[in-house]
KELUMTOR-133948 format. One line per 4 residues: for each residue x, y, z of N, C-alpha, C. Coordinates in pm, 1 decimal. Layout:
X,Y,Z,X,Y,Z,X,Y,Z ~ ... $
% end
This chain:
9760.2,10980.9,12248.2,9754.7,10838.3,12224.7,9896.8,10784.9,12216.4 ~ 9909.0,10674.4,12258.1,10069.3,10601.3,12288.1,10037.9,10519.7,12207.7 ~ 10115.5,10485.8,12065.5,10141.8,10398.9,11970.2,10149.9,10265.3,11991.7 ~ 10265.7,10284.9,12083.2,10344.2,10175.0,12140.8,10219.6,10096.3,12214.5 $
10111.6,10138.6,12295.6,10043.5,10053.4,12395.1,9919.0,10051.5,12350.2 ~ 9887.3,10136.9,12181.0,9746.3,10120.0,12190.6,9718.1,10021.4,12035.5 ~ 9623.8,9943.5,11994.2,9632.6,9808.6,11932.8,9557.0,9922.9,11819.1 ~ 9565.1,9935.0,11717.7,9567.2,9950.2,11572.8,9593.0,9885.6,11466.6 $
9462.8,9847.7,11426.5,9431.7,9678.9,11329.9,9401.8,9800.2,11160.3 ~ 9496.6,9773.3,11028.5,9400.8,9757.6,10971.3,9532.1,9781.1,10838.7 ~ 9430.5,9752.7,10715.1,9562.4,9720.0,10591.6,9463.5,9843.2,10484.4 ~ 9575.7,9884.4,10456.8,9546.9,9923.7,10301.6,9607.3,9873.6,10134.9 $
9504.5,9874.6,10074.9,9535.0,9830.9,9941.7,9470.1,9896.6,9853.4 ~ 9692.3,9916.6,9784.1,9638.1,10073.9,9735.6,9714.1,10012.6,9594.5 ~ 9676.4,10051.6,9526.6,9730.9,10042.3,9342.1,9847.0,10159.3,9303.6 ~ 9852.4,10269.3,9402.1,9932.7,10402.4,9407.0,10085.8,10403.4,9427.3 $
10125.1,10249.6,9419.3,10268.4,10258.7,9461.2,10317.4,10121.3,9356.5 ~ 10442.2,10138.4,9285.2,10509.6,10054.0,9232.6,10506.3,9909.0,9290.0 ~ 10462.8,9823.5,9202.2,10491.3,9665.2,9292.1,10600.7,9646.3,9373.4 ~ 10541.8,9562.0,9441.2,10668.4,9533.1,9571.2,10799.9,9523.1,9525.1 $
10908.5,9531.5,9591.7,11042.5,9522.3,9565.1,11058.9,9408.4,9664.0 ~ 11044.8,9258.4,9667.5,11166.4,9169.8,9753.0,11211.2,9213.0,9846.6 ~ 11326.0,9290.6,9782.2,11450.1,9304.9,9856.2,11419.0,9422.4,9951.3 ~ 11334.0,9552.6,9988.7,11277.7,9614.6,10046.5,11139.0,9570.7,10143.0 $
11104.5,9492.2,10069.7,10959.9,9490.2,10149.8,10942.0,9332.8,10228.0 ~ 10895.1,9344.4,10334.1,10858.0,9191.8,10369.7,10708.0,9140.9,10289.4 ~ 10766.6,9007.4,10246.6,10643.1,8971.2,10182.3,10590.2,8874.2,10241.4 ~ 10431.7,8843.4,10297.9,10374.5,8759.9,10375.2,10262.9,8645.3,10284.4 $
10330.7,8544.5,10308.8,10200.7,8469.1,10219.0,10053.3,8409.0,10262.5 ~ 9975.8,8424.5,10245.8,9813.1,8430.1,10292.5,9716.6,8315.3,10255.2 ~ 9693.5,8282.3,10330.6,9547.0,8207.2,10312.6,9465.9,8291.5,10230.0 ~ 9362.1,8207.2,10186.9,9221.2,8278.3,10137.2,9145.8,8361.8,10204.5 $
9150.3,8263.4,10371.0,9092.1,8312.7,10448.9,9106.7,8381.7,10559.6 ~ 9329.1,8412.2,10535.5,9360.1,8548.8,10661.6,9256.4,8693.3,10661.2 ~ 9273.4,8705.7,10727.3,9211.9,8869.8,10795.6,9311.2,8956.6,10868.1 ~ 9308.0,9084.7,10897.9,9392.3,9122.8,10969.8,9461.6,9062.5,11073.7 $
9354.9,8989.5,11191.9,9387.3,8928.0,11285.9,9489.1,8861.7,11305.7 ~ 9517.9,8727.9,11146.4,9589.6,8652.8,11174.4,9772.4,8713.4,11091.7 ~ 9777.6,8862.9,11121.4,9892.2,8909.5,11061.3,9955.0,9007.3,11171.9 ~ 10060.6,9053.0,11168.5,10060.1,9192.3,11238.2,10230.4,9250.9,11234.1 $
10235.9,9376.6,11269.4,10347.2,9446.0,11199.1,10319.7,9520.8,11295.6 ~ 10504.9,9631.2,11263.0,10459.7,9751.0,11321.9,10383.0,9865.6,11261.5 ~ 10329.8,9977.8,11328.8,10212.0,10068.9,11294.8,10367.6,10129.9,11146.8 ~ 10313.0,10183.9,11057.6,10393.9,10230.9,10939.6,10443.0,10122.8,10822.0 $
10434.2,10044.4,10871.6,10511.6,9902.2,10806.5,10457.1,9888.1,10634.0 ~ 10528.2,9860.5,10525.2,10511.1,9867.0,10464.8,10561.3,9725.9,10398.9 ~ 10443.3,9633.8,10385.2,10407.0,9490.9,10358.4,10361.9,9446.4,10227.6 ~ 10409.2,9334.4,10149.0,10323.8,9257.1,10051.2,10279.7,9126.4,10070.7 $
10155.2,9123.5,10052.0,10092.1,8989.5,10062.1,10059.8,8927.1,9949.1 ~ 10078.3,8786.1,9937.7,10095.9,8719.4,9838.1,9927.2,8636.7,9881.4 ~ 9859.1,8641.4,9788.3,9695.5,8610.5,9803.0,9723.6,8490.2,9704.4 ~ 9632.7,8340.7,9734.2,9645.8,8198.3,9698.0,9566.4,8260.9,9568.9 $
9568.8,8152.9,9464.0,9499.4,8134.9,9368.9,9323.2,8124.4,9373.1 ~ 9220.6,8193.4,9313.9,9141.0,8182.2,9358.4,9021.5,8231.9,9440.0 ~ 9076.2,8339.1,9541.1,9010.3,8367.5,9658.1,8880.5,8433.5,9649.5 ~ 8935.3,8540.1,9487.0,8807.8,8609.9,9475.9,8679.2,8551.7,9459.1 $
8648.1,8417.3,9416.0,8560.8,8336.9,9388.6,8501.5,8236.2,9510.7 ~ 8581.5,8212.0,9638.6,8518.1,8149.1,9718.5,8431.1,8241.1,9819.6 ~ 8286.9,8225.1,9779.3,8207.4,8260.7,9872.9,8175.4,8269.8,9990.7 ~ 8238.9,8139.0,10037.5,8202.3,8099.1,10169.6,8289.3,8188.0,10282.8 $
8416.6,8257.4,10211.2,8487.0,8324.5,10276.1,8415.5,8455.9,10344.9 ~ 8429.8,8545.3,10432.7,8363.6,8670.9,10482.4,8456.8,8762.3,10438.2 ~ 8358.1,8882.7,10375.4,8402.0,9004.4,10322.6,8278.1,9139.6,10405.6 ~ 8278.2,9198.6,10446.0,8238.2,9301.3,10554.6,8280.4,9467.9,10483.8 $
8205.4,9466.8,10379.1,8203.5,9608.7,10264.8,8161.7,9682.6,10392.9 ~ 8268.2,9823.6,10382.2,8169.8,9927.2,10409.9,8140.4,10052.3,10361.4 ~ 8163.1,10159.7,10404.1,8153.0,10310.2,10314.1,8311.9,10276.6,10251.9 ~ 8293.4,10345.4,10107.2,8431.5,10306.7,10059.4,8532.7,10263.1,10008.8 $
8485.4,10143.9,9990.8,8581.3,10042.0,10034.4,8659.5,10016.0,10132.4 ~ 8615.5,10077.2,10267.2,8647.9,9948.9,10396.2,8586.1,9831.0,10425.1 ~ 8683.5,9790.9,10500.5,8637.5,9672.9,10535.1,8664.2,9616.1,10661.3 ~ 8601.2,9547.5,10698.9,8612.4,9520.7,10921.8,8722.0,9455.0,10917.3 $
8772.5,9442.2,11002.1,8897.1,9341.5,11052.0,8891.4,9218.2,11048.7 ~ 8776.2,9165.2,11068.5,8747.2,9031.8,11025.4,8727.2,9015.8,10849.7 ~ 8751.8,9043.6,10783.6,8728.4,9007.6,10652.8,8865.0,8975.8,10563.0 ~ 8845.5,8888.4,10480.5,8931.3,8829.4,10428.0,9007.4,8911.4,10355.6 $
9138.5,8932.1,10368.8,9239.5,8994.8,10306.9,9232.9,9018.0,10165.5 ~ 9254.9,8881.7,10138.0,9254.3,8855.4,9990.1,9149.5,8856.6,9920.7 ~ 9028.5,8801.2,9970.0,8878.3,8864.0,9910.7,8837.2,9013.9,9903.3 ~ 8911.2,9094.3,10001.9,8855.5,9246.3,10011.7,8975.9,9237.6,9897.4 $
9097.0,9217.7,9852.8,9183.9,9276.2,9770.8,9088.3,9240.7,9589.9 ~ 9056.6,9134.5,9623.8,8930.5,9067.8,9486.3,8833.2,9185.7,9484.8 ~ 8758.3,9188.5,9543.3,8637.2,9262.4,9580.1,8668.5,9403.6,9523.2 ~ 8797.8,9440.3,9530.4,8863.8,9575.4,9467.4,8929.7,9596.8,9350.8 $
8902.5,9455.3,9298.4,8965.1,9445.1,9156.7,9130.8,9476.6,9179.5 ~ 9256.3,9396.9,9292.2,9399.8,9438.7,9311.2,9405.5,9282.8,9235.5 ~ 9351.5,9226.1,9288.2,9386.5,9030.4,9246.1,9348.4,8961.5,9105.4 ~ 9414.2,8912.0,9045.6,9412.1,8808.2,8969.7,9341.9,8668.8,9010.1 $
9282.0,8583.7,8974.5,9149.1,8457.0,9011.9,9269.4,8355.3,8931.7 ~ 9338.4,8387.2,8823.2,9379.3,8271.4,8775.6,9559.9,8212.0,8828.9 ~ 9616.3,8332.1,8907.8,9776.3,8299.6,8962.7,9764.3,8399.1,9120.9 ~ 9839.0,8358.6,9155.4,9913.6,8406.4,9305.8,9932.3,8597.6,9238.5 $
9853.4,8657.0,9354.8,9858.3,8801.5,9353.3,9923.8,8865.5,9464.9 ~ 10032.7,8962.4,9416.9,10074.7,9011.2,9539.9,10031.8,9129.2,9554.4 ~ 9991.2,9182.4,9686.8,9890.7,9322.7,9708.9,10012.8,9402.0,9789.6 $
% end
């Protein structure tokens, strides 16, 4: 498999590593309702996303559980990070 030419979608959120550092990490700020789709990096990249106030609570958003805790590519970033208990409902969470 060629890295470089083949499309590999997907985020992990993991509690296993010290909060972001700024000055090391790029930090991306998110809609309620980004998904993988509307982000992208290179394959290894090591990212923080800053999730709006809130997200875990809007329903209307799509979340796509699967074995696990995965979740499809279409599902909301910040709701799958809710859904996993990483986010805060009452301030800006960074995952």
């Amino acid at each position: 498999m060629n890295l470089k030419e083949t499309k590999i979608r997907g985020v992990v959120c993991s509690a296993n590593e010290p909060p972001p550092n700024p000055s090391n990490k790029k930090e991306i700020k998110l809609t309620c309702k980004a998904d993988i789709n509307t982000v992208s990096a290179a394959v290894g990249s090591t990212l923080a996303y800053r999730c709006p106030v809130g997200c875990g609570s809007i329903e209307s958003i799509p979340v796509y559980n699967g074995k696990g805790n995965r979740f499809s590519e279409h599902s909301s970033i910040c709701r799958s990070a809710a859904y996993m208990g990483l986010t805060k409902e009452e301030e800006e969470t960074v995952i």
